[in-house]
Biopython code that builds the backbone (N, CA, C, O; Angstrom):
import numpy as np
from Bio.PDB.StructureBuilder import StructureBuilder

atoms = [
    (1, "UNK", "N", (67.140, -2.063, -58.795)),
    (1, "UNK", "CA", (68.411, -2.743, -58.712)),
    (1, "UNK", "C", (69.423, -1.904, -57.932)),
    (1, "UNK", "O", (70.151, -2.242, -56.999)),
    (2, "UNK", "N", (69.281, -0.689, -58.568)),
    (2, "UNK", "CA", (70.055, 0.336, -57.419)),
    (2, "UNK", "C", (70.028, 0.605, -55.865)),
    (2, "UNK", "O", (70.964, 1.227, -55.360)),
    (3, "UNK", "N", (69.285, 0.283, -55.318)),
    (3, "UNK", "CA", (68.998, 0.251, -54.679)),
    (3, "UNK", "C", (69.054, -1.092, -53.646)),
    (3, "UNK", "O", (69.231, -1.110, -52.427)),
    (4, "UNK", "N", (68.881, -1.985, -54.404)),
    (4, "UNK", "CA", (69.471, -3.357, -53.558)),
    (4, "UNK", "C", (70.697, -3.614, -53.523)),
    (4, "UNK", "O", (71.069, -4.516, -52.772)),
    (5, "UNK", "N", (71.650, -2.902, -54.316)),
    (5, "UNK", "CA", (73.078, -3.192, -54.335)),
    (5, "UNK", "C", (73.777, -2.011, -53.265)),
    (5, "UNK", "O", (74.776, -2.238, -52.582)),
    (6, "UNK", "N", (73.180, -0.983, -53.280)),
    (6, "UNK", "CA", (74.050, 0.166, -52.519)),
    (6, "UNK", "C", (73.101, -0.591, -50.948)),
    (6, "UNK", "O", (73.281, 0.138, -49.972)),
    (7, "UNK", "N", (72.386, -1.587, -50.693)),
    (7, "UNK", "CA", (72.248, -1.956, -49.193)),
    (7, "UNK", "C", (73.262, -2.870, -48.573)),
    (7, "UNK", "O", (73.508, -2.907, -47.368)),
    (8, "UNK", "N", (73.932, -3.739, -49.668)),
    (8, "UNK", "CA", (75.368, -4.008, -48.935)),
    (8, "UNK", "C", (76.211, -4.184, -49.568)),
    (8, "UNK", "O", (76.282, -4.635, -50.711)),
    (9, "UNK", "N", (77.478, -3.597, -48.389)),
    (9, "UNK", "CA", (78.689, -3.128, -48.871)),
    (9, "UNK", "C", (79.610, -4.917, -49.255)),
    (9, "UNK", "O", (79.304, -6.010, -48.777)),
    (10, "UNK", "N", (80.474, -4.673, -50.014)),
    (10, "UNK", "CA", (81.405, -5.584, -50.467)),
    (10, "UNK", "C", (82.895, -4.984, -50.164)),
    (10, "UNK", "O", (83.153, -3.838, -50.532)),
    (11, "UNK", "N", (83.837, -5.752, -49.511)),
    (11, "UNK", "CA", (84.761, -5.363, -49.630)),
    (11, "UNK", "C", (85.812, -6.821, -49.668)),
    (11, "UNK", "O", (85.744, -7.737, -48.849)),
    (12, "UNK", "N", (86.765, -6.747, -50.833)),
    (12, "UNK", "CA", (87.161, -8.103, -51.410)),
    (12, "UNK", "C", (88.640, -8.179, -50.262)),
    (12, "UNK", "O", (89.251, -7.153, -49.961)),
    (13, "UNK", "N", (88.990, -9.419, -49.789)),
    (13, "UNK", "CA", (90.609, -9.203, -49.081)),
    (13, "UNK", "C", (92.021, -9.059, -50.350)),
    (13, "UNK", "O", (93.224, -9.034, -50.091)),
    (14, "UNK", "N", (91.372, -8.985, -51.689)),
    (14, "UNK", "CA", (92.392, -8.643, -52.490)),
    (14, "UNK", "C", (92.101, -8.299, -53.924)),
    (14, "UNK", "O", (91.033, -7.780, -54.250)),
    (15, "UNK", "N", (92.949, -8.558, -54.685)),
    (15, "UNK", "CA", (92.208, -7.451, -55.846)),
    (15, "UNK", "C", (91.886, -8.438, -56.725)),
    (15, "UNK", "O", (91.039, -8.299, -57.607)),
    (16, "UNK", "N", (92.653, -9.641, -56.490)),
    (16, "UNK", "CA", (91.830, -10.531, -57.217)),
    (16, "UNK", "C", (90.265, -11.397, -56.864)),
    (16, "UNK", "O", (89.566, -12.083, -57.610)),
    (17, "UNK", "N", (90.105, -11.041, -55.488)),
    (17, "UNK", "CA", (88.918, -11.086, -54.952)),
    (17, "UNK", "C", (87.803, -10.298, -55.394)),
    (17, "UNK", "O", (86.628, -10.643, -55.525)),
    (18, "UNK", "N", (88.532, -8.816, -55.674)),
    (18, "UNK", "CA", (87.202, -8.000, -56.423)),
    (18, "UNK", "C", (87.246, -8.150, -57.666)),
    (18, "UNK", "O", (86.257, -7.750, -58.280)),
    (19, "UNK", "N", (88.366, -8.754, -58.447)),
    (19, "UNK", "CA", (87.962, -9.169, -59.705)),
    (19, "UNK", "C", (87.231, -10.384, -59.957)),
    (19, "UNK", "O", (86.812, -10.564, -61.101)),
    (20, "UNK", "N", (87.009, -11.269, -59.041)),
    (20, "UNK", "CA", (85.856, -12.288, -59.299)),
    (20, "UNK", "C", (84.752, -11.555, -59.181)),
    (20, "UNK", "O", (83.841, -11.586, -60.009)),
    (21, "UNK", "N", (84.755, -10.894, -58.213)),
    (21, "UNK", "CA", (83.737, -10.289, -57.611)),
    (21, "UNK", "C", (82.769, -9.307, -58.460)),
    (21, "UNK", "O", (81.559, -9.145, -58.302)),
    (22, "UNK", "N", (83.564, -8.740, -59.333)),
    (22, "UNK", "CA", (83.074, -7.732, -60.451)),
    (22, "UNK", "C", (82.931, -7.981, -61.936)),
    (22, "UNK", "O", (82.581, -7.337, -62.924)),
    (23, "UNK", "N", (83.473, -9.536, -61.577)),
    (23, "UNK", "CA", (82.877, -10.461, -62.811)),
    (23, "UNK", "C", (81.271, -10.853, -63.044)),
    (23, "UNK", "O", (80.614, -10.865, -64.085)),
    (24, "UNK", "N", (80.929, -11.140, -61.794)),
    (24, "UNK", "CA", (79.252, -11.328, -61.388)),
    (24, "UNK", "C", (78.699, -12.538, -62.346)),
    (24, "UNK", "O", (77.678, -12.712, -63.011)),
    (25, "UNK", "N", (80.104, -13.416, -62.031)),
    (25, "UNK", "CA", (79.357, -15.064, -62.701)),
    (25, "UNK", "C", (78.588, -15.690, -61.768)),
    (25, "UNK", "O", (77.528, -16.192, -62.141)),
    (26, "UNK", "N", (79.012, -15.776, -60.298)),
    (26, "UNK", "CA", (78.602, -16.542, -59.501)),
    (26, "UNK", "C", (79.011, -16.279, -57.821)),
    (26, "UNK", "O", (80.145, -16.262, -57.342)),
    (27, "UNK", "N", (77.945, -16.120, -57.243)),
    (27, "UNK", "CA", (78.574, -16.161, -55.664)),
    (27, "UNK", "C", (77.368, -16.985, -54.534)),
    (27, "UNK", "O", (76.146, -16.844, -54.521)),
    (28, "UNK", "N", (78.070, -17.691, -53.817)),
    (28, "UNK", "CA", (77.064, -18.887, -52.861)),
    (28, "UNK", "C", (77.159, -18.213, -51.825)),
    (28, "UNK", "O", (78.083, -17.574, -51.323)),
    (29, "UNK", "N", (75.899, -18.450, -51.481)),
    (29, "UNK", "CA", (75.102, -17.466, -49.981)),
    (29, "UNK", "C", (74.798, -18.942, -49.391)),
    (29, "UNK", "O", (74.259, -19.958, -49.829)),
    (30, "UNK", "N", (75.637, -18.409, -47.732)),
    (30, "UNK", "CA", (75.498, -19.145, -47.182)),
    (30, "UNK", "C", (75.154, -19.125, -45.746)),
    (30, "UNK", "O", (75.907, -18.546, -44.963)),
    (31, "UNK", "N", (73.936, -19.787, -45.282)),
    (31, "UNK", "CA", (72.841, -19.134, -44.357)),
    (31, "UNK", "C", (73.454, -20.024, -43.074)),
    (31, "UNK", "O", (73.878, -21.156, -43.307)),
    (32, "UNK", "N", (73.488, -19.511, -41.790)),
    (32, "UNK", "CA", (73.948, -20.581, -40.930)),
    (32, "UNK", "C", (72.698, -20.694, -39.913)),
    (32, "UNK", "O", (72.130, -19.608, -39.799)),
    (33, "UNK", "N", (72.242, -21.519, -39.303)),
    (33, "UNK", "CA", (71.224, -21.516, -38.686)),
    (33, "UNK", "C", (71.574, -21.264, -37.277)),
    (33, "UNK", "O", (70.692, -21.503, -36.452)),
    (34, "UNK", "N", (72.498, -20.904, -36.937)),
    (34, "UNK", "CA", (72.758, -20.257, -35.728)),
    (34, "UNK", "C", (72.748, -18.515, -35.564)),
    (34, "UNK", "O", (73.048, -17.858, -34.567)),
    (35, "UNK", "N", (72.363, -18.112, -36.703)),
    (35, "UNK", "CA", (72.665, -16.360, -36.814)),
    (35, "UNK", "C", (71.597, -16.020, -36.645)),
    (35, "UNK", "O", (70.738, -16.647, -37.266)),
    (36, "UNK", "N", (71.244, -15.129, -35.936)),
    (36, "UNK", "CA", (69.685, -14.569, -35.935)),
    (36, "UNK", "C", (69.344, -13.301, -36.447)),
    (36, "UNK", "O", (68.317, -12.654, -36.242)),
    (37, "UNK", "N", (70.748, -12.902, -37.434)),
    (37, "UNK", "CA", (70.843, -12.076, -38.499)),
    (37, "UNK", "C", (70.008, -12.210, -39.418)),
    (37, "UNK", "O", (69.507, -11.180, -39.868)),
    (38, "UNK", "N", (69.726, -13.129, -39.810)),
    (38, "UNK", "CA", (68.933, -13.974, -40.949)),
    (38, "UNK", "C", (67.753, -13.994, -40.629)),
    (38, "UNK", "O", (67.322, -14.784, -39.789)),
    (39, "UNK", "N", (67.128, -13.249, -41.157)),
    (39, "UNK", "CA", (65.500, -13.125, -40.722)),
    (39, "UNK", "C", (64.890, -13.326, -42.067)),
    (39, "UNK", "O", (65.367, -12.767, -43.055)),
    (40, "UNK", "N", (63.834, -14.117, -42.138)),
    (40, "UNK", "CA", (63.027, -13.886, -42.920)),
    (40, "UNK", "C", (63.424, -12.563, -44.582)),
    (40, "UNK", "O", (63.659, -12.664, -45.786)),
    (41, "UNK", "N", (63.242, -11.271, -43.341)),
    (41, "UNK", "CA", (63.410, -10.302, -44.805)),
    (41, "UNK", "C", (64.836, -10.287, -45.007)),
    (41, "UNK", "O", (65.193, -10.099, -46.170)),
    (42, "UNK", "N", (65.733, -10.443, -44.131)),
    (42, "UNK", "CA", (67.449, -10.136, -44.781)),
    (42, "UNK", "C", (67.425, -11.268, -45.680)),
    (42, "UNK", "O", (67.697, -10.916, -46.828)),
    (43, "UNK", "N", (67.245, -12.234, -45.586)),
    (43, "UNK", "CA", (67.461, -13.674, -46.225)),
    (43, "UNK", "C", (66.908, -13.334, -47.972)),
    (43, "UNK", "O", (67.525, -13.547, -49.016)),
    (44, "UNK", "N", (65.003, -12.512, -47.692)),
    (44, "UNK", "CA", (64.744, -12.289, -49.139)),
    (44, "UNK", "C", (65.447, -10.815, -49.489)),
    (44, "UNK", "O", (65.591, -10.857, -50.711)),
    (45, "UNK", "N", (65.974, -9.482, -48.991)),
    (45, "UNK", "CA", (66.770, -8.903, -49.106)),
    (45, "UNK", "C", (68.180, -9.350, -49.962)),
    (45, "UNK", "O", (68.249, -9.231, -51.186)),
    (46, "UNK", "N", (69.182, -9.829, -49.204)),
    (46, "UNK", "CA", (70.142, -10.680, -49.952)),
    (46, "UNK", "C", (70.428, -11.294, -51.178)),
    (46, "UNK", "O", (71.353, -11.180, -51.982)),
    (47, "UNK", "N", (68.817, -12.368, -51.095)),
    (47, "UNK", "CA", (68.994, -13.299, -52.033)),
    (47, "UNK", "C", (68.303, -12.293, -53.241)),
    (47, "UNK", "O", (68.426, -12.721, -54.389)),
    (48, "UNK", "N", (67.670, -11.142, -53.086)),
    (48, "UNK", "CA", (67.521, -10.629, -54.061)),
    (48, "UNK", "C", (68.264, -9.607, -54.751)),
    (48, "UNK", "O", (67.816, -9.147, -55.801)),
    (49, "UNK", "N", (69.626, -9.107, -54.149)),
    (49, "UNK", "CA", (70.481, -8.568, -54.837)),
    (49, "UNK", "C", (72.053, -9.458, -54.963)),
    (49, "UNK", "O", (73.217, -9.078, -55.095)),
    (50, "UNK", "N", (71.552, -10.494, -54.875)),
    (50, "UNK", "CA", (72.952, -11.685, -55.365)),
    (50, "UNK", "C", (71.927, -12.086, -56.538)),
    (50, "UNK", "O", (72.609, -12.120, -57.562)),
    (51, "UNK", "N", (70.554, -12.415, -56.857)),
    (51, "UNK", "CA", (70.331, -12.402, -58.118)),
    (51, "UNK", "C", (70.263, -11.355, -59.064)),
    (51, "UNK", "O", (70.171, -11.560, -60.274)),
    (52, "UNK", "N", (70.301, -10.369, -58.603)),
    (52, "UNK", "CA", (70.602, -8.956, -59.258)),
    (52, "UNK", "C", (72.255, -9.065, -60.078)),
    (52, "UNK", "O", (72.744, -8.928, -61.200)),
    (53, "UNK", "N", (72.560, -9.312, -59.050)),
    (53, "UNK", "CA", (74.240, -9.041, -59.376)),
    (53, "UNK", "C", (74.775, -10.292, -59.693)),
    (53, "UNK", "O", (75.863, -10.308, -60.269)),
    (54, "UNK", "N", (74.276, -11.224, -59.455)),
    (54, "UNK", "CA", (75.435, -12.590, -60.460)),
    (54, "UNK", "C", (74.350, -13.155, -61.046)),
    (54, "UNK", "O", (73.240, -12.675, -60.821)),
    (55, "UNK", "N", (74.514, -14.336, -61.945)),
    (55, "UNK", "CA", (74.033, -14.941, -62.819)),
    (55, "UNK", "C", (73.608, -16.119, -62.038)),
    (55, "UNK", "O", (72.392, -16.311, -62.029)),
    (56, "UNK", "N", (74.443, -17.056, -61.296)),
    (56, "UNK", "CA", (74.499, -18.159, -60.192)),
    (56, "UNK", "C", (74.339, -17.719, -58.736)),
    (56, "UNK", "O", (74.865, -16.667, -58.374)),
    (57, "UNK", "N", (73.825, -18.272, -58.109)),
    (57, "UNK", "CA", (73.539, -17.951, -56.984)),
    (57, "UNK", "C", (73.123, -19.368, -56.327)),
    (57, "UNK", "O", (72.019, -19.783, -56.682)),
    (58, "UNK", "N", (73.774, -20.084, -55.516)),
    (58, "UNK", "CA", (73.362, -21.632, -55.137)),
    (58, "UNK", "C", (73.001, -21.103, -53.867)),
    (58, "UNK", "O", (73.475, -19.967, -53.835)),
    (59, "UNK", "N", (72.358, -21.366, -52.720)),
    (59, "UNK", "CA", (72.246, -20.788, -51.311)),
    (59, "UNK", "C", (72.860, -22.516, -50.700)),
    (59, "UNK", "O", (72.783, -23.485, -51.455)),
    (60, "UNK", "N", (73.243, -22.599, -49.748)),
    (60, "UNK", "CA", (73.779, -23.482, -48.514)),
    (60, "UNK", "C", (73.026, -23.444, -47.332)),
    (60, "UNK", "O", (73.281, -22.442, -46.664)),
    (61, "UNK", "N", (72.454, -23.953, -46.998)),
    (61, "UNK", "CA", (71.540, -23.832, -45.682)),
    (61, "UNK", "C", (72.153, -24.950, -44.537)),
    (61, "UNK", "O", (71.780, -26.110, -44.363)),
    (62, "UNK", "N", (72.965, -24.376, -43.993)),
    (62, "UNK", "CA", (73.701, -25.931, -42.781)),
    (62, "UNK", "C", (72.505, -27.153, -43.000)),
    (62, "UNK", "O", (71.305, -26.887, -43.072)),
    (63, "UNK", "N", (72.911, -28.150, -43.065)),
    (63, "UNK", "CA", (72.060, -28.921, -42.077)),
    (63, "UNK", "C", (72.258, -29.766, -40.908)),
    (63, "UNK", "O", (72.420, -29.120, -39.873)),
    (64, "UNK", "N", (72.292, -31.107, -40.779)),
    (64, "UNK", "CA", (72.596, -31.732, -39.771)),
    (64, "UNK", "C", (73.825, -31.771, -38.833)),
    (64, "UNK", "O", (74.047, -31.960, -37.637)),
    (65, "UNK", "N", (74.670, -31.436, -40.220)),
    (65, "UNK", "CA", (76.445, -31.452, -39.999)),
    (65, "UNK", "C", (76.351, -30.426, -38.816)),
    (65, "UNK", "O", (77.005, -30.603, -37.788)),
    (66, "UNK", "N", (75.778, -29.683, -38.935)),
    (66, "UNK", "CA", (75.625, -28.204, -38.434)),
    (66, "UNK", "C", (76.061, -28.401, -36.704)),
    (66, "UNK", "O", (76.788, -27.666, -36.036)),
    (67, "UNK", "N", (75.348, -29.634, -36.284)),
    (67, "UNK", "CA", (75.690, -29.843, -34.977)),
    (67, "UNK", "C", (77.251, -30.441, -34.489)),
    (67, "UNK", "O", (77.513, -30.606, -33.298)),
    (68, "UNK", "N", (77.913, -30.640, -35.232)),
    (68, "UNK", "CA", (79.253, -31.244, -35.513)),
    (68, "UNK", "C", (79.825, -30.148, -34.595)),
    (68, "UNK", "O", (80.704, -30.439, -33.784)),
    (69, "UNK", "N", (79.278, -28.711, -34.719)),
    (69, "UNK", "CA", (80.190, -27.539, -34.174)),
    (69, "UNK", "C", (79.929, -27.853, -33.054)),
    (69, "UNK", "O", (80.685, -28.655, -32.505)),
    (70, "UNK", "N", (78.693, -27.297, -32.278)),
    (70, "UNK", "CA", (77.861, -27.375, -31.112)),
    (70, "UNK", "C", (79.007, -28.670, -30.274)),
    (70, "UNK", "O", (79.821, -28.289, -29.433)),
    (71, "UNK", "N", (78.909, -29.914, -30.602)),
    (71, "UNK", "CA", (78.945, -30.815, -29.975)),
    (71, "UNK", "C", (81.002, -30.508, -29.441)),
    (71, "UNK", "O", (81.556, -30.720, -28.363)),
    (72, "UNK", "N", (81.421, -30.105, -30.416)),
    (72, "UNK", "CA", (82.672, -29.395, -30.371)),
    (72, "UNK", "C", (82.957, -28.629, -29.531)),
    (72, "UNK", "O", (84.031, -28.546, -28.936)),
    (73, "UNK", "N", (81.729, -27.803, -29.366)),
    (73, "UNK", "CA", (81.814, -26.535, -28.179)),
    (73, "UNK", "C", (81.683, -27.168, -26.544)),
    (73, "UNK", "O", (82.173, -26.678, -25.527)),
    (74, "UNK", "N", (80.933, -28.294, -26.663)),
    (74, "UNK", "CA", (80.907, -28.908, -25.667)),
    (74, "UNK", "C", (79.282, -29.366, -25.370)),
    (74, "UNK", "O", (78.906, -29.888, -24.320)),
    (75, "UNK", "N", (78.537, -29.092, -26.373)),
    (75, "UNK", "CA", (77.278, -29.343, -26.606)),
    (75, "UNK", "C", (76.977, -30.739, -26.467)),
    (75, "UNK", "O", (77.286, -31.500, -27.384)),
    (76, "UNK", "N", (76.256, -31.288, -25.147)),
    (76, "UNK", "CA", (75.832, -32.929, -25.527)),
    (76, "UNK", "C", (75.233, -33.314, -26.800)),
    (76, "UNK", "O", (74.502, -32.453, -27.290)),
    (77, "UNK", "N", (75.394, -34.614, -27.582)),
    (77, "UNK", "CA", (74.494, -34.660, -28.833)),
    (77, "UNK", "C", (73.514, -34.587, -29.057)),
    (77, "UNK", "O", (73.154, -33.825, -29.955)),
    (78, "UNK", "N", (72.532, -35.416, -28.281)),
    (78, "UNK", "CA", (70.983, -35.090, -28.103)),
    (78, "UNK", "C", (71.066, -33.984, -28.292)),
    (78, "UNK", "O", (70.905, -33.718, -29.483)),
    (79, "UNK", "N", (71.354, -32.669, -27.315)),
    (79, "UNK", "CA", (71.126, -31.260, -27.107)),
    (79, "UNK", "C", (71.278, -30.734, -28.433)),
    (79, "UNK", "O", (70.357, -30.051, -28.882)),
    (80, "UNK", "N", (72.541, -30.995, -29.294)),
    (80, "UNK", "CA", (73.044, -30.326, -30.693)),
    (80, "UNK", "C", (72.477, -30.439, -31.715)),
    (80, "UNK", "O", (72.559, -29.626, -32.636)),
    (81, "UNK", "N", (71.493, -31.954, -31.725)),
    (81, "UNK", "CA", (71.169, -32.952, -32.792)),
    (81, "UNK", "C", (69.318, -31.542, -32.684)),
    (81, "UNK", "O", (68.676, -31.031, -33.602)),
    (82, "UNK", "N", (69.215, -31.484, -31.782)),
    (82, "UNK", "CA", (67.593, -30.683, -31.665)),
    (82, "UNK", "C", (67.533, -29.880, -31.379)),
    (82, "UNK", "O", (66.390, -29.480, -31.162)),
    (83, "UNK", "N", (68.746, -28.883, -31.113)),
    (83, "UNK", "CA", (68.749, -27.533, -31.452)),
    (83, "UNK", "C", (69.175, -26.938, -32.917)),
    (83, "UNK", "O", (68.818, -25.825, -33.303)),
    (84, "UNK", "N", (69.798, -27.626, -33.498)),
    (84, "UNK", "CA", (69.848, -28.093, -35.231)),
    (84, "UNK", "C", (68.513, -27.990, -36.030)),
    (84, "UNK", "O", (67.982, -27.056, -36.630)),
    (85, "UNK", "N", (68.134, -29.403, -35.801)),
    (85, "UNK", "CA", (66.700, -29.584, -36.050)),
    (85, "UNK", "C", (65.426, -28.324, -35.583)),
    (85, "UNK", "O", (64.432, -28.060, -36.259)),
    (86, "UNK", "N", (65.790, -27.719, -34.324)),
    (86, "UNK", "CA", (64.587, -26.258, -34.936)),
    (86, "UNK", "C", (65.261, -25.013, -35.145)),
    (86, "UNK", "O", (64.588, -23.983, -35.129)),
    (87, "UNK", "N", (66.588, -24.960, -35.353)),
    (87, "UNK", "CA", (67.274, -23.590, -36.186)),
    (87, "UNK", "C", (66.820, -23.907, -37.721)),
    (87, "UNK", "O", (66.291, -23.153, -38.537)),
    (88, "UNK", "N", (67.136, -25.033, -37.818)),
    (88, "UNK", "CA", (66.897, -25.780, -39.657)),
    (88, "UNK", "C", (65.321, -25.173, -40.091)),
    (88, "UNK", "O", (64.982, -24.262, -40.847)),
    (89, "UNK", "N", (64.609, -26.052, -39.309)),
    (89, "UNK", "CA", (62.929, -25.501, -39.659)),
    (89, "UNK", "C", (62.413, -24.176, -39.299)),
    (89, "UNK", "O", (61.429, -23.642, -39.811)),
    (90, "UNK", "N", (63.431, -23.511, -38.036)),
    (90, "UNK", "CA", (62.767, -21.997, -38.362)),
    (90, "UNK", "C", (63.065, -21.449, -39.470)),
    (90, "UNK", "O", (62.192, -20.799, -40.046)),
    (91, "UNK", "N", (64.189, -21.559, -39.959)),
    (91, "UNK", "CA", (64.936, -20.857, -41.399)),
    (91, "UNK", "C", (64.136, -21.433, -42.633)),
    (91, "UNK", "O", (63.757, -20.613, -43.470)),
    (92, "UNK", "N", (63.894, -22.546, -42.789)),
    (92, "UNK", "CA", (62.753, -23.208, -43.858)),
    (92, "UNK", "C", (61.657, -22.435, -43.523)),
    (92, "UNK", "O", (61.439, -21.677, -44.469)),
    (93, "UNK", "N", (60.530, -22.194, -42.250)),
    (93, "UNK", "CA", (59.419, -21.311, -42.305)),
    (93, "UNK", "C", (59.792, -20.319, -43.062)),
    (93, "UNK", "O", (59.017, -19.390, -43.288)),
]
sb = StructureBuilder()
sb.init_structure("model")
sb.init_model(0)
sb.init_chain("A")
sb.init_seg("    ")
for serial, (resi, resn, name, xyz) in enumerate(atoms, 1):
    if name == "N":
        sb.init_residue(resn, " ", resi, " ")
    sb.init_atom(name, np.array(xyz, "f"), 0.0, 1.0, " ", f" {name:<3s}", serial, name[0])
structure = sb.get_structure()
C-alpha cells in the first residue's frame, strides 16, 4: 500500500480540498481517451491506489460525447465520431 500511494503526488487547490481528500470516502477517476498517458499499466497502477485509498472509486471512461470536443476543434464529424470509436476500444483492450 505504501508504496502505491507515495507513486502519486496529491496536491489539493485548498484546504478544504485536502480535507475531502484525507477523508478517503470517495474519488472518480477519470480516463480520457485522448491521453496516451493512460496505458494499460498507469490505468491498473492508479486504479489500484484509489482503491487503496478511498472506499468508492467509480472510473468515467469518455464515450461518444467525447467527440463533441474534436468536432469543436474543428474536427469533421465522421472524422471525430471514429477517432472516438478507436480511442474508446483501445482503452477497453
Amino acid at each position: 500500500m505504501q508504496t502505491i500511494q507515495k507513486e502519486f503526488e496529491v496536491e489539493g487547490l485548498s484546504k478544504n480540498c485536502m480535507r475531502i481528500f484525507d477523508n478517503g470516502t470517495h474519488v472518480l477517476l477519470g480516463i480520457s481517451p485522448f491521453n496516451s498517458r493512460f496505458s494499460h499499466d498507469y490505468i491498473t497502477r492508479i486504479i489500484g491506489w484509489a482503491s487503496e485509498s478511498f472506499s468508492e472509486v467509480p472510473i468515467l471512461l469518455a464515450g461518444k460525447d467525447a467527440s463533441n470536443l474534436l468536432e469543436v476543434l474543428g474536427t469533421p464529424k465522421t472524422n471525430a465520431d471514429r477517432k472516438v470509436r478507436k480511442e474508446i476500444r483501445r482503452h477497453i483492450r
